[in-house]
N, C-alpha and C positions, 0 to 999 in steps of 0.2 A: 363833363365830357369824358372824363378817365376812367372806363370802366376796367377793372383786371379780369385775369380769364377762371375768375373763380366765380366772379359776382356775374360773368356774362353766362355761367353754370348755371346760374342760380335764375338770371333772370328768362332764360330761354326755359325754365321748369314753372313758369307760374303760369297761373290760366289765362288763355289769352295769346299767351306767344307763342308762334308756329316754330314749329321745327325747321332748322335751316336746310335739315335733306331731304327734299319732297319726296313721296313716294309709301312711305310710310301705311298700312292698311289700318286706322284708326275704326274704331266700330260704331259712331256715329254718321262722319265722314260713309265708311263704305256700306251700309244700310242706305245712307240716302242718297245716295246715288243709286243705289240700286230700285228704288222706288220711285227719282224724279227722272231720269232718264231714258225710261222705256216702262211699256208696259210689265211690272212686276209676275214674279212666277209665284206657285202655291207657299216654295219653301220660304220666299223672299216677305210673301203676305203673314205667314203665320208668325215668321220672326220678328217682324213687325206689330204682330198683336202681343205677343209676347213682351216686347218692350214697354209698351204703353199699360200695361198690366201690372209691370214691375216698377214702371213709372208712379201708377195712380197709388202703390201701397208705398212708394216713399213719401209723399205728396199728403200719405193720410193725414197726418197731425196738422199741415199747415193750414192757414184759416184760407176761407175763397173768397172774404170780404162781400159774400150778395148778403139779402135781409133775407129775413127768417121765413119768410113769406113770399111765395111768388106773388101774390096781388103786392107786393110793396115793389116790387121791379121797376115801374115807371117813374115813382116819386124816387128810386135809388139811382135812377141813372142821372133822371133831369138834375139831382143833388151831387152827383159825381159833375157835370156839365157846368154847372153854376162854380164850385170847388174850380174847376181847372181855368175855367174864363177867368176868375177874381188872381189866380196864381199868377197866370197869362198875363192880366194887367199890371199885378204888382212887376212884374221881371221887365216890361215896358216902361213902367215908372223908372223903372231901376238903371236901364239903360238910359234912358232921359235924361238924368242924371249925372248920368259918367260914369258910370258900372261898366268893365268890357264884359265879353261873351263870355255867356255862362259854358257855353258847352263847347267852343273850338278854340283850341288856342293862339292855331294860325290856322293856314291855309290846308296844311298837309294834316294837320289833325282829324279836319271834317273830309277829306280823302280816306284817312286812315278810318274813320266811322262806316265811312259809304263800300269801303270793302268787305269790313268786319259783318256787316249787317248783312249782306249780299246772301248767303246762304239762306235765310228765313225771306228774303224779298222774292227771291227769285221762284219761289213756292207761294206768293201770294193767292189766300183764300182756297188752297189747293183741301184742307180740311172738309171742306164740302160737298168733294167730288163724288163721293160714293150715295152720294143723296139723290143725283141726276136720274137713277134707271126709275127711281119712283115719282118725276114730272109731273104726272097726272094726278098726284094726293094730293087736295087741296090742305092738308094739315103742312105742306112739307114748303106752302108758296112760296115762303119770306126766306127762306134758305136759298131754296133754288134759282130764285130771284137775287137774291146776294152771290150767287155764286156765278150769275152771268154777268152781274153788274164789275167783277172782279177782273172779270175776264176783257172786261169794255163793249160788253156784247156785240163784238168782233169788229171792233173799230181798233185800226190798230196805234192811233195815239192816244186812245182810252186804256188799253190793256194792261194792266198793272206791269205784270212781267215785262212784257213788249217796253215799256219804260222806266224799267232798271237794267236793262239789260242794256239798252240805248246811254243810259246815264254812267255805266260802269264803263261802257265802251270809247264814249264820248271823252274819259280823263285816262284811258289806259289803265286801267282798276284791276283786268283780267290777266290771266288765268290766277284762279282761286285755289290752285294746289298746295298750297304753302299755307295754306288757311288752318289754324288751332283745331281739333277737331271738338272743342268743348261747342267752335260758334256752331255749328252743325244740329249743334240738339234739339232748341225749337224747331228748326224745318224739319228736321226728322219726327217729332212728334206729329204735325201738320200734315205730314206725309203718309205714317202709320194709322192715322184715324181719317185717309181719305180711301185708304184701299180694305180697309176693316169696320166701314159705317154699321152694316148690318148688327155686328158682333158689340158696338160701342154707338149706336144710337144717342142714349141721354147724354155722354160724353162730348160728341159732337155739337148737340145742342150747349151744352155749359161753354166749353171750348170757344163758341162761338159770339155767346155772349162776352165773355170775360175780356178776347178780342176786339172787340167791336166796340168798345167804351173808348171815348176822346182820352188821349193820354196826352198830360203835359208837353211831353218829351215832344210832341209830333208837331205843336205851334211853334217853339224852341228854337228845334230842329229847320223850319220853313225860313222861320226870320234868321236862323244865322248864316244859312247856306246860300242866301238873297243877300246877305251882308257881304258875303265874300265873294261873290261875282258865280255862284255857284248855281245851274237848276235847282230849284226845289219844288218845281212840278208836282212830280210822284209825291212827295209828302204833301201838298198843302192840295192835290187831288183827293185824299185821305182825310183830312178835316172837313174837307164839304161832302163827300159821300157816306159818313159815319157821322153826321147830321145827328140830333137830338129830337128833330121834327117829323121828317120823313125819313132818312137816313138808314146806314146799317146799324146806327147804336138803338134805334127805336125797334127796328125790324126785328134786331135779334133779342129785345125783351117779348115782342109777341110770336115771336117764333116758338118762344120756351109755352107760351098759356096755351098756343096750339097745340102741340107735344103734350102735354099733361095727360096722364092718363084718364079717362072718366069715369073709369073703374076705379075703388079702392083699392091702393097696391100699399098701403103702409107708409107712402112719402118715400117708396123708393125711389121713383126716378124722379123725383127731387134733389134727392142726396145725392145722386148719379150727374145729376148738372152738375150741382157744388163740386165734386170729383171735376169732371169736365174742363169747371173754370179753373182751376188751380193749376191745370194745364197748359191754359194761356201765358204763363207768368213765371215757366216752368226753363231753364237754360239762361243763357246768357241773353238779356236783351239789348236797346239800344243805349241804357244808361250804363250799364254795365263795359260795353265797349267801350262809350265814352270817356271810362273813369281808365280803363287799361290802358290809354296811350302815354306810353313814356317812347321820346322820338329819341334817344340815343338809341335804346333798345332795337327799335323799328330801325332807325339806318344800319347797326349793325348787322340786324338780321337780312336787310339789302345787301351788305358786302360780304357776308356770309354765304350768301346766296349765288351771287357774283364769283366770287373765291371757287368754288367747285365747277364751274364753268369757263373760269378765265386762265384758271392754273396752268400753264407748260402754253401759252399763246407766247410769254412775254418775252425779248430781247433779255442776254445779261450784261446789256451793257446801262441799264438804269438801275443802281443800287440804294436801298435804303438802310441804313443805319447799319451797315456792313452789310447789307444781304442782299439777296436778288427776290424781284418781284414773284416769281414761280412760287421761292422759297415761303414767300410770306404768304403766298396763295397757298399755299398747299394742305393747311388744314384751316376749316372755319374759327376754331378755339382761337386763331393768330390774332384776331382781326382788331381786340382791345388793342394789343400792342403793335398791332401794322398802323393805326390811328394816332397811338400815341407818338411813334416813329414819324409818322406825316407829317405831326403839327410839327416835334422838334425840332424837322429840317424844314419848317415854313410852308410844307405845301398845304397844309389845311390850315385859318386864319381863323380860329371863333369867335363868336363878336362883331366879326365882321362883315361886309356884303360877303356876298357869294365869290362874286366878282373878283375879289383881292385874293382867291386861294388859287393856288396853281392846281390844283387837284380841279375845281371845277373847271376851269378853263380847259380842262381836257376832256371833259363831258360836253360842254355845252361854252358854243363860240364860235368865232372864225377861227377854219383847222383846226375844231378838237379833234384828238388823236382817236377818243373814243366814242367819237359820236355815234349813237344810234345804238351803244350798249346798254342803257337804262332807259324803261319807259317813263313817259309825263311825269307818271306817281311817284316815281324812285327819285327823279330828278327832284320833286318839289320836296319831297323829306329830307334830303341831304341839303337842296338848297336851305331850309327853313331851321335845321340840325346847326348848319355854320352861324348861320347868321343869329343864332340864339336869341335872345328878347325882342329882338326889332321884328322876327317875324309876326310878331300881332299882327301889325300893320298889314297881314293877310297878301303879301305881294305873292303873287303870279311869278316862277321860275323865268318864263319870257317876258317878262315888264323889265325894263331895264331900271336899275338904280336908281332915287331921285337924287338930285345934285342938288344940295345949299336951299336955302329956304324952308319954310312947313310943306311936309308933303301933302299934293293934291288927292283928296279926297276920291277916291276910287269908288266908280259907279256902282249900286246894285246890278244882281243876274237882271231886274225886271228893268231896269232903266237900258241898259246896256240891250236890248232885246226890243223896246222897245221904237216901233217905229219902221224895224226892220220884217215883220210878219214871222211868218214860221214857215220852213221849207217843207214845200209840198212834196208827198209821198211819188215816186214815179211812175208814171203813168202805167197802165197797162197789166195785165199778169205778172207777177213774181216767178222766176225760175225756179221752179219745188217740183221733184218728186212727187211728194206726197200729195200735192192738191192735183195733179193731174190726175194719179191712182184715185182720190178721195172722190171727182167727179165722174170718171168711168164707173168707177162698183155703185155711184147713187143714182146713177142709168137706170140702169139692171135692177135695181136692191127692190125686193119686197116693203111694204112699211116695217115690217118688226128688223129687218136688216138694215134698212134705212136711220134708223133710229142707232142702231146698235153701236154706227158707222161713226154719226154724229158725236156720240156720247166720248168714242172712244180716241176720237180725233180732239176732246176737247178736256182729256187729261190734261194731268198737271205736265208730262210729260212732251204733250206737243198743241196745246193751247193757244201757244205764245208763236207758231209757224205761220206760215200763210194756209197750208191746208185746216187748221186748226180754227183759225180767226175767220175762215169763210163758214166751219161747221156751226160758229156759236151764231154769225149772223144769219143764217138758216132757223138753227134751233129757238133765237130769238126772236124770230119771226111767227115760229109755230107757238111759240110758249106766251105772248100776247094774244094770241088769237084764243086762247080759252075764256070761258066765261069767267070775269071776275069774281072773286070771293067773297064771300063774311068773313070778317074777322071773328075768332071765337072769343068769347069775354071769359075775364077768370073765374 
């Protein structure tokens, strides 16, 4: 719990931990925003091809783990599938057992994941987007098809984004500005090869597959976030749709034998997928953040964060260890020894509930002084920070303490949900802008404006709106209605 302010140097410089002074123009971070946010410009596309350029020649050496052979693709995945179900089972034995969770270590930990990851969620399947204007190429189906199924084809408790955005909102997760800009990098990749498909074609196809394979992590991840009273929807919606049978992990192996060229090109755009996939695998993923949480760090950087915010609010007539609270607000560096200062005079209690520290009682309580200055998320890491080892036990910041005895077993997300249904969407039209604009101009629109309208409504950028989510269920309307395909054989 005692960190000094050299080690808190050190640790606010490893990959992973945000900078306590948002603001900062990091060049992962500000590229992708510049890409997920709005329709990108020429200079914002080219700097984007650019990356992904400089990306694939660092990437050269590393292996892309597909077989030597695209005709081995479906015996590599279904063997990838078999591999992670048998993982899957052993990690279920294991917990059977008395193994705790592999991957959270309390409550706030799998919080701390579901932020970290948030920048590559919130661009889900967005790598496909540049595939759309070509609809009609029956070589291009299982893409385009993957890329509406992403979308929920415009159901909005389907829509990948539409429910992490829901899920982040739902525990107070947001805003993202304080966010590392390393986690930035996959979405930005995602993002650079949605608005550069033409230029990065076979890239997109590797990309896609390399994605679209069952990953351990994403079974893991469903069963522990169900352990801790947590949705895990969105992910275990991600198991059944990248399916092995029908799914996107099958799709996106025949999406690569449709792609092939039938001309002899020398195996380039073979090698060009391999490029592609190595992409997928390419920044900080979900195991990766998982391995990064260390929660003193993480509360610090909440009271760091606090500290530039709170400084020159406070009365001098509450002093700590000879000082005034302003004092010890006044630079982020303070905050090891504003902590250490806390516990000395008792108001922080480690080890113990939450409950017994006078510091939290002023967050969270009758008459805290400070109530309403930390969201959920802050609350549950400083709750889970005091309370040290006991937080396994996965408590909830509003569950009160248990008293004397073994503690009751605290229900899953699904049992807890259970029984009660799911609250229905409100009736009637959405209050948007954009879907009024989006309806008038498809009045009017020629078919080639029609289309144009649709596609552009169903960026990565506004997809996930209500004008967005009525273009895909339009677009997916029109894109069954073609004659089904052949599939090509290898």
């Amino acid at each position: 719990m005692h960190i000094g302010e050299q080690e808190w140097r050190q640790l606010r410089a490893l990959p992973g931990a945000a900078d306590a002074s948002a603001g900062s123009a990091d060049f992962h971070k500000d590229l992708y925003h510049r890409l997920a946010d709005r329709e990108p410009d020429e200079g914002a596309r080219r700097e984007a091809a650019d990356f992904l350029r400089a990306k694939l020649m660092e990437l050269q050496s590393e292996p892309a783990h597909l077989p030597a052979s695209p005709s081995d693709l479906l015996a590599w995945m279904e063997e990838n599938t078999r591999n992670v179900h048998a993982r899957y089972a052993a990690y279920l034995q294991d917990r059977k057992a008395g193994a705790p969770r592999r991957y959270f270590s309390n409550r706030a930990h799998a919080l701390y994941v579901l932020r970290g990851v948030a920048p590559t969620k919130l661009v889900d399947g967005a790598w496909l987007y540049g595939l759309l204007p070509h609809w009609r190429n029956p070589r291009l189906a299982d893409l385009v098809r993957t890329y509406v199924e992403e979308l929920g084809e415009g159901a909005v408790d389907k829509n990948h984004v539409v429910l992490y955005r829901k899920l982040l909102a739902s525990h107070a997760l947001d805003p993202l500005d304080d966010l590392d800009d390393a986690l930035y990098e996959q979405g930005l990749i995602q993002l650079a090869l949605a608005w550069n498909a033409q230029a990065f074609l076979p890239e997109v196809v590797g990309f896609n597959l390399g994605y679209e394979q069952l990953p351990l992590h994403l079974l893991i991840t469903s069963y522990e976030l169900n352990e801790l009273g947590l949705d895990p929807y969105y992910f275990t919606l991600h198991v059944t749709v990248d399916n092995a049978d029908t799914g996107h992990a099958r799709r996106a192996c025949q999406a690569v034998m449709d792609m092939l060229p039938r001309l002899d090109d020398g195996g380039a755009f073979w090698q060009r997928v391999h490029a592609g996939a190595k992409l997928a695998s390419a920044g900080l993923g979900t195991s990766d953040v998982i391995k990064g949480f260390d929660i003193g760090r993480e509360a610090l950087r909440i009271l760091a964060r606090k500290a530039t915010t709170g400084q020159g609010a406070h009365s001098e007539y509450c002093r700590i260890a000879g000082r005034g609270i302003n004092d010890w607000l006044a630079a982020p560096e303070q905050m090891p020894g504003f902590v250490t200062a806390l516990e000395q005079a008792g108001w922080i209690r480690f080890g113990e509930p939450a409950e017994a520290s006078r510091f939290w009682r002023l967050l969270q309580g009758e008459r805290a002084e400070m109530f309403g200055v930390s969201s959920t998320y802050e609350l549950q890491v400083l709750h889970d920070w005091m309370r040290g080892a006991a937080s396994a036990d996965g408590r909830p910041f509003t569950e009160a303490a248990p008293t004397g005895g073994t503690p009751k077993r605290r229900a899953t997300f699904r049992a807890g949900v259970r029984g009660r249904g799911v609250p229905a969407e409100a009736a009637g039209d959405p209050l948007d802008p954009d879907l009024t604009l989006l309806r008038e101009q498809m009045r009017t629109a020629d078919d080639g404006t029609r289309t144009a309208l649709l596609l552009r409504a169903m960026s990565p950028a506004q997809h996930w709106t209500p004008a967005g989510l009525e273009a895909t269920r339009v677009f997916w309307g029109e894109l069954t209605s073609l004659p089904a395909r052949v599939p090509c054989a290898a």
